[in-house]
C-alpha positions as CSV (number, residue, x, y, z in Angstrom):
1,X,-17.2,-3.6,-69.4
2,X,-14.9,-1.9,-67.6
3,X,-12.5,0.6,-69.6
4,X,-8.5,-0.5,-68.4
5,X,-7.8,2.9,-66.8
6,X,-4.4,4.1,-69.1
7,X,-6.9,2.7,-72.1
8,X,-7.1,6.0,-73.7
9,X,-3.7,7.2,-73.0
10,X,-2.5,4.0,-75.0
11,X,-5.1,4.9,-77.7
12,X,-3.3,8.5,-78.2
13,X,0.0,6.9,-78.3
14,X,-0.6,3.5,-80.0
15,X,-3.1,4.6,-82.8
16,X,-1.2,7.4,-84.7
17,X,2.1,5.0,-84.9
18,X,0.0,1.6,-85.8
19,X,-1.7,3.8,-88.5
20,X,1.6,5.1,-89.8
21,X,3.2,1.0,-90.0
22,X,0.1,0.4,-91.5
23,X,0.3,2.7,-94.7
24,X,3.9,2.2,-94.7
25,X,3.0,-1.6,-95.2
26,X,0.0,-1.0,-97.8
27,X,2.6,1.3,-100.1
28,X,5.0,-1.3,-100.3
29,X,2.3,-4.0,-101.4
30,X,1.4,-1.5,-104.0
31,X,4.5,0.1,-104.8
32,X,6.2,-3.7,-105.7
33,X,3.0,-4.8,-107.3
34,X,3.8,-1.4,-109.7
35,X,7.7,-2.8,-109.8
36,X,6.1,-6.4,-110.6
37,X,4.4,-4.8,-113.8
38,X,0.6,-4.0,-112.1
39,X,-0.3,-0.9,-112.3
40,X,-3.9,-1.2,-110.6
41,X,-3.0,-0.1,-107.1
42,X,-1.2,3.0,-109.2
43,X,-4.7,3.5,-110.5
44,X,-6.5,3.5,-107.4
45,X,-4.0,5.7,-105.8
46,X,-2.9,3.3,-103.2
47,X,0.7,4.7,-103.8
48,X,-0.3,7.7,-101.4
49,X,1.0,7.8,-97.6
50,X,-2.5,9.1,-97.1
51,X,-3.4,7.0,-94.0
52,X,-7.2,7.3,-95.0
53,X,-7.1,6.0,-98.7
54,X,-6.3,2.8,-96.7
55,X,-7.9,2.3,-93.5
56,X,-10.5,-0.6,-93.6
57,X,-13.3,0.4,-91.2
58,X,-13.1,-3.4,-89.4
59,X,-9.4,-4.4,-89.7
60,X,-8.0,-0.8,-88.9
61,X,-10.6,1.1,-86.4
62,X,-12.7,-2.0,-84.7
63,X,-10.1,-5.1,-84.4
64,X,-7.0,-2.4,-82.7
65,X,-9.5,-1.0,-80.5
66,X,-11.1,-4.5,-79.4
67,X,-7.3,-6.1,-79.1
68,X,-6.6,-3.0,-76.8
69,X,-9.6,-3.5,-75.1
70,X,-8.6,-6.7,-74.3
71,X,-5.4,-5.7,-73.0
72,X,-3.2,-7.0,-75.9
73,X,-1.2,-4.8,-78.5
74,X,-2.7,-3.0,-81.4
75,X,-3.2,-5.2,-84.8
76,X,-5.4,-5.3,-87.5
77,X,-5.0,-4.9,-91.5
78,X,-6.0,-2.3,-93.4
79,X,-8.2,-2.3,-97.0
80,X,-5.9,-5.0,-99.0
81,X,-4.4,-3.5,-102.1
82,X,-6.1,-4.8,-105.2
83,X,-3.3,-6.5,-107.7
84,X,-3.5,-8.5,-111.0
85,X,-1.8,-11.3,-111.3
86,X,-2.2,-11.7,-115.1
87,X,0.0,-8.2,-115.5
88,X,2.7,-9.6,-113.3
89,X,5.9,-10.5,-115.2
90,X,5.9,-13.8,-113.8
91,X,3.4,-15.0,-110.8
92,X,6.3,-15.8,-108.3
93,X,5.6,-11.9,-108.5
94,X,2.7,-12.3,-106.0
95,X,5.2,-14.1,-103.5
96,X,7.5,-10.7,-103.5
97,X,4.2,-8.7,-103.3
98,X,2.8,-9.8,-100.0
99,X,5.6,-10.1,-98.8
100,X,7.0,-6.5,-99.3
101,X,4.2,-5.3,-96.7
102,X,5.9,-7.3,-93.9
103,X,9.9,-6.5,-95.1
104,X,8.8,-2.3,-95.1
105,X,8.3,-3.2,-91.7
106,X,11.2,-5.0,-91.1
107,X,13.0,-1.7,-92.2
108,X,10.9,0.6,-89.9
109,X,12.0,-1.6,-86.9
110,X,15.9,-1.2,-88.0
111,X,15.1,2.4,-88.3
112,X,13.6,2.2,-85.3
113,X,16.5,0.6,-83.1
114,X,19.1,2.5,-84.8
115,X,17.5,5.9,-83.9
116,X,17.2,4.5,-80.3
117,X,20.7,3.4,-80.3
118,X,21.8,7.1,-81.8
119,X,19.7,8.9,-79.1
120,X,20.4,7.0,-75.8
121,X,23.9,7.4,-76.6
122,X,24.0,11.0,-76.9
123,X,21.5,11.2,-74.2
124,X,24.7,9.1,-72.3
125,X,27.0,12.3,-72.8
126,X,24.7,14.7,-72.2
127,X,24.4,13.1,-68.6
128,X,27.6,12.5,-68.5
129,X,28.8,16.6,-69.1
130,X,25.5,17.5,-67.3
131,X,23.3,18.3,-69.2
132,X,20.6,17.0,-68.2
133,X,19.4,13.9,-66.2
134,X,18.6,10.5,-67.8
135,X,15.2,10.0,-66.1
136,X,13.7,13.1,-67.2
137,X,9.8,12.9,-68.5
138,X,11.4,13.8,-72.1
139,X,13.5,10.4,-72.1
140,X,10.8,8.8,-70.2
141,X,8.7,9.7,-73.2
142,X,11.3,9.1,-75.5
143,X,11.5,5.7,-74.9
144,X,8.0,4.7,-74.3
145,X,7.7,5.8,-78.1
146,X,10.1,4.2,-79.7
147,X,9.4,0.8,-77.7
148,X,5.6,1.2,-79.2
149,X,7.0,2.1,-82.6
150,X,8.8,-1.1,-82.8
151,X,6.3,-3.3,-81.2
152,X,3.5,-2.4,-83.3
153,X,5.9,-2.8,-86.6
154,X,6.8,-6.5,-84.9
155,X,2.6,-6.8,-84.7
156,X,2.0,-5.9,-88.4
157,X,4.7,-8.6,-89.5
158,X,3.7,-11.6,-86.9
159,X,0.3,-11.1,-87.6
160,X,0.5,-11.0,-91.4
161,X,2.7,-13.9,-92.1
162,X,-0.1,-15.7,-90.6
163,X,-1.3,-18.1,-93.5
164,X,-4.8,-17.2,-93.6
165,X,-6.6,-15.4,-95.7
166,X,-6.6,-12.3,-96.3
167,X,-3.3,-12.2,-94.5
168,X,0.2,-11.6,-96.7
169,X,1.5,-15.2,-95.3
170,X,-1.8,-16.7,-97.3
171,X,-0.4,-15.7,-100.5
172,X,2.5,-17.4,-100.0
173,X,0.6,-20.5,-98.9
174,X,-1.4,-20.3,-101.7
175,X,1.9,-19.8,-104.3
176,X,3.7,-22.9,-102.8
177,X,1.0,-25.7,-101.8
178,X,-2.3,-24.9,-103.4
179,X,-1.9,-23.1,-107.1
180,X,-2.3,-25.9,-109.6
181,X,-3.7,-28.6,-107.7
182,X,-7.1,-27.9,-108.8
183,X,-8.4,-30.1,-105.9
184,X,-7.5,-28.0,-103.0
185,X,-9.6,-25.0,-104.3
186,X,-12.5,-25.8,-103.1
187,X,-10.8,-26.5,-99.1
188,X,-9.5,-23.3,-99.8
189,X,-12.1,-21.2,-100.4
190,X,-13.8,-22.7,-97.1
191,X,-10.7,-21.9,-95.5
192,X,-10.4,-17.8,-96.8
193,X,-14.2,-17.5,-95.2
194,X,-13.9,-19.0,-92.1
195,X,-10.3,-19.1,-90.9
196,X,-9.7,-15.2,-90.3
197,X,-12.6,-15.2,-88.1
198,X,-11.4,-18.5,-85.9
199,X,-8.3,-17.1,-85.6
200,X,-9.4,-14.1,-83.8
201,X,-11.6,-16.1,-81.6
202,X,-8.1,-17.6,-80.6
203,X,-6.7,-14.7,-80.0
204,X,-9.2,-12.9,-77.6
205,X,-10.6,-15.8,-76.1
206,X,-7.5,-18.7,-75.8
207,X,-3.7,-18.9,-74.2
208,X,-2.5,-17.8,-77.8
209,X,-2.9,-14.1,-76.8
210,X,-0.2,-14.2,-74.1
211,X,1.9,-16.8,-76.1
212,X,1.9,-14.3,-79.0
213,X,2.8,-11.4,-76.5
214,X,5.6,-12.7,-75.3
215,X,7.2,-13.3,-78.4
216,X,6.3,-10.0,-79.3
217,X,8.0,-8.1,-76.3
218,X,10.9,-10.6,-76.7
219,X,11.2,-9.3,-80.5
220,X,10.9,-5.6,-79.1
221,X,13.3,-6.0,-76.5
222,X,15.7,-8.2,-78.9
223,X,15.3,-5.5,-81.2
224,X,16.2,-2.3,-79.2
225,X,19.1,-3.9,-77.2
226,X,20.6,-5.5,-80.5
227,X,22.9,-2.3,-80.3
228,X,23.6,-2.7,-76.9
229,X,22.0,0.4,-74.8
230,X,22.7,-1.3,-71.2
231,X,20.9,1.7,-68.9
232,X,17.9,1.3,-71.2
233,X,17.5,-2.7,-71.4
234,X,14.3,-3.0,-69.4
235,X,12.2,-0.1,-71.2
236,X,8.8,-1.1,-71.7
237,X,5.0,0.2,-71.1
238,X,4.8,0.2,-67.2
């Protein structure tokens, strides 16, 4: 196969960011599991921003480079933080824990937009006094960053509030419909081995891909012109 030609251009600019979201997401999981009254992530050390404690040698390296490949945005998972329910205070606990990976995104993207927002305006005087010209390489640059940073922070919480296992959205899933009902167990645990795997298959080889896309640069472009930068509405990846 054929590399796309800006594939390892994207590579340099998309992998250092996803990998950041990534171990942003993983210390929140443990950090609230810790809050929650679990303490084994603490133990393990998944509390560290160190991106390699928590890269998962499929989810993180193989699936972002095959989805690139493929011409779609980076996304993966990393190695899932190891909790114990029985420590919890109370097991609605496991509810908040999954989903505190997907919120420290949420706050990445608002950091994200409001730094955009911050800069393009100033970069709006500047022009405006002469100092220097809005379509210089540096703002080119700029913006090409921060759309990617916000992007890939959409990707992480899209693609894990997908109810599959091993997927935050699962453990929510499991919380509300499953736990208790001693039946559904066994449907389950067919559904944790085989339904991560089929739902890749849908996205590299069905319509879902580009479906999901869009959504995703409507997020992005939602996001960034929230605050209202008129000159910069159409950024993107050209």
């Amino acid at each position: 196969m054929e590399l796309p030609p800006d594939f390892l251009s994207r590579i340099i600019l998309f992998f250092p960011i996803f990998l950041f979201a990534l171990t942003v997401h993983e210390v929140a999981h443990a950090l609230t599991a810790n809050w929650a009254g679990d303490l084994t992530a603490t133990y393990q050390n998944r509390l560290s921003l160190n991106p390699m404690i928590h890269i998962d040698p499929f989810g993180t390296v193989m699936v972002p480079l095959f989805s690139m490949l493929y011409g779609f945005a980076m996304f993966g998972w990393a190695r899932p933080v190891p909790v114990n329910e029985a420590s919890f205070r109370d097991k609605a606990w496991n509810v908040v824990v999954s989903l505190a990976g997907p919120f420290s995104n949420l706050l990445l993207i608002i950091f994200g937009s409001l730094l955009y927002s911050l800069a393009m305006r100033i970069a709006l005087i500047g022009s405006g006094a002469g100092w220097w010209t809005l379509d210089s390489a540096l703002f080119d640059g700029f913006t090409k960053f921060i759309f990617v940073f916000v992007m890939l922070n959409w990707v992480l919480i899209l693609f894990n509030l997908i109810p599959i296992p091993p997927l935050d959205g699962s453990h929510v899933l499991f919380h509300f419909f499953v736990r208790g009902r001693g039946w559904l167990y066994e449907a389950w645990d067919m559904y944790a081995r085989v339904g991560l795997i089929f739902l890749l298959m849908l996205f590299w080889l069905t319509p879902l891909r580009d479906v999901f896309g869009t959504v995703l640069f409507g997020l992005t472009h939602f996001s960034l012109n929230l605050l209202g930068v008129p000159p910069f509405g159409n950024i993107g990846l050209q």
